[in-house]
N, C-alpha and C positions, 0 to 999 in steps of 0.2 A: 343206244340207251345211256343215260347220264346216271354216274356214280358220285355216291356223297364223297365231300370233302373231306379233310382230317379235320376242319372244324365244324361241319355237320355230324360228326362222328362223336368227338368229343364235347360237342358245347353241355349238350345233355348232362353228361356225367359231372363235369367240372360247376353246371349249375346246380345239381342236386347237391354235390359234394362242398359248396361254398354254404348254403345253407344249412348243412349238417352240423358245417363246422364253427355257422354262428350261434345255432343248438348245445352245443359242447360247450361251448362260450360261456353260453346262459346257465349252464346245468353246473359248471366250474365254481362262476360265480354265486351262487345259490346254495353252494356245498359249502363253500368257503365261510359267505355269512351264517348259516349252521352252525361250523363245525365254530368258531368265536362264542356264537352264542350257547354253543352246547358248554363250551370252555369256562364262561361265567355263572351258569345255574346249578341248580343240584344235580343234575345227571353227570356232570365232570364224571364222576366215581364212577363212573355202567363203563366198564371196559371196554366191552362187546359193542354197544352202541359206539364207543370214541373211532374203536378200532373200524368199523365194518365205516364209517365217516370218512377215516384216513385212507383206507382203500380206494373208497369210490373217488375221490379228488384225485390221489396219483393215477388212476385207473381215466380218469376224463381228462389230464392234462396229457398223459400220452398216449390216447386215442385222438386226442384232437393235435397236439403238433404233428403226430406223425401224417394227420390227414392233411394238417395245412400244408407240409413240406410237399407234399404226393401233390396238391395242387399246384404249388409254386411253381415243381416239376415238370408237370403235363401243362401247365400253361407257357413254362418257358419251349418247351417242345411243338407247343402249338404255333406261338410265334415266331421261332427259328425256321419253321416249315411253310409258312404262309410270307415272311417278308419276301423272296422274289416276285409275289405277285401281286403282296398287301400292306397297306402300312401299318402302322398302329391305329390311326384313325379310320380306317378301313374296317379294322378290327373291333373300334369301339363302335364303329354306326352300324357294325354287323349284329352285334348283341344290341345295339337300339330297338333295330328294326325287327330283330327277331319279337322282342317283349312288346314292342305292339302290334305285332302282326297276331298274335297270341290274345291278345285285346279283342283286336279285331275281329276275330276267329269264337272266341268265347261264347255260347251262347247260354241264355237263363234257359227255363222250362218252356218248350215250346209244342204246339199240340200235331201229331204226325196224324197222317188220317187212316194209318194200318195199327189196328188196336190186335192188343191179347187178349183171347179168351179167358176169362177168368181172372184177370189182373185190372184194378180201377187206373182208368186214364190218367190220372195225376200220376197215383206209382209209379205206373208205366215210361209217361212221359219223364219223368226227373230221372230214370236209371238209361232211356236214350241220349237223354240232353248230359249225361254226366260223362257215358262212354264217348262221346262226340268231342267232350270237352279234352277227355284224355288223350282222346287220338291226336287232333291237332295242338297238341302240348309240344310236340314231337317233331313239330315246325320248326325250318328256319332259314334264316334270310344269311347267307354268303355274299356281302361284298370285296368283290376284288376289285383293280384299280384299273379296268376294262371292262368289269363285264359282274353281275349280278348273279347269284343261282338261288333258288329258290325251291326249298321242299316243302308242299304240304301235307303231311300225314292225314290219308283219311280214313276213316273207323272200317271195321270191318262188317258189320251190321246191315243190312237192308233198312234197317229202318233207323238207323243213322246218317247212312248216307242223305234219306229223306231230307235229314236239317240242312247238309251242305248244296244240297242244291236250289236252296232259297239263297243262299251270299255267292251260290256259282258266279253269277253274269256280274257281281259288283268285282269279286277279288282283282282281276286284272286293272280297273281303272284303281282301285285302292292302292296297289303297286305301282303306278305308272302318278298316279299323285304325291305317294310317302319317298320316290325317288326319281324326279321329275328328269336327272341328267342321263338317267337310262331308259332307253325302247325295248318295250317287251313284246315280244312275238307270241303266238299262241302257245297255250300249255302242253303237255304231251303227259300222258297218264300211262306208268307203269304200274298195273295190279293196284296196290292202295297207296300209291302214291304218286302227287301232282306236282311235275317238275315244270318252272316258267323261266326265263335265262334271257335276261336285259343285258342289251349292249350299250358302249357309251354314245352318247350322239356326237 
């Protein structure tokens, strides 16, 4: 049975937590043009208002450097731990290939042909197609400098599963074109998830 990597492990966290902390960014920057323009109008004098303003800015600069540092962190960990069998560029076509395998993987509203009682097929369909999208969010693509790994999260759902077995029979040629110098052997499925593992040729 193949176990995730330290960068299957953490890509997750480190992508959520890069976006978060371009959110902090935005929400920093947006406090700060306030708090200027609160600085030039009549409300200067509302304390309360200045004060709860001053708060929130120190309060989002260090929430967000502490979270940038905590990235900088687990990213330098990440790659201390993967350089004997990865390079840096290994590393950056690993995050390539994850984000569009994720692409790939996405799907719109699609119609399944096992309906719920009592629920209209559109609703239906958009809350299968949303869980399906969540699952394979959770994807990803490990290149190392021999050999490829590859997890596909799949939903837990019956009738999500439904969707994935309309792109079943494409993924492996999709993989075998997005990474044409490694040979991928058949998939092997642990419970809800589809492990594939390219060698180099």
């Amino acid at each position: 049975m193949m176990k995730k990597t330290l960068f299957m492990k953490l890509y997750r966290p480190i992508y959520i937590g890069f976006w978060l902390d371009i959110a902090l960014l935005a929400a920093w920057f947006i406090l700060e043009i306030f708090a200027y323009m609160l600085a030039k109008s009549a409300l200067a004098g509302t304390t309360s208002l200045v004060s709860w303003v001053s708060v929130a800015i120190v309060a989002t600069e260090t929430v967000g450097l502490g979270l940038m540092l905590l990235l900088l962190f687990t990213t330098f960990i990440l790659y201390a731990d993967r350089l004997p069998d990865a390079s840096i560029s290994c590393t950056t076509q690993s995050v390539k290939q994850t984000l569009s395998l994720h692409r790939f993987l996405n799907r719109r509203d699609v119609t399944v042909t096992q309906l719920i009682v009592g629920v209209p097929a559109n609703t239906k369909n958009s809350r299968v197609t949303s869980a399906f999208n969540r699952a394979v969010k959770k994807s990803v693509v490990d290149i190392q400098s021999d050999k490829v790994i590859v997890l596909v999260q799949l939903p837990y759902t019956q009738q999500s599963q439904e969707i994935f077995k309309t792109i079943d029979s494409q993924l492996k040629e999709y993989l075998a074109n997005q990474m044409p110098d490694y040979y991928f052997s058949g998939a092997t499925r642990d419970r809800n998830v589809l492990w594939f593992e390219g060698r180099k040729r």
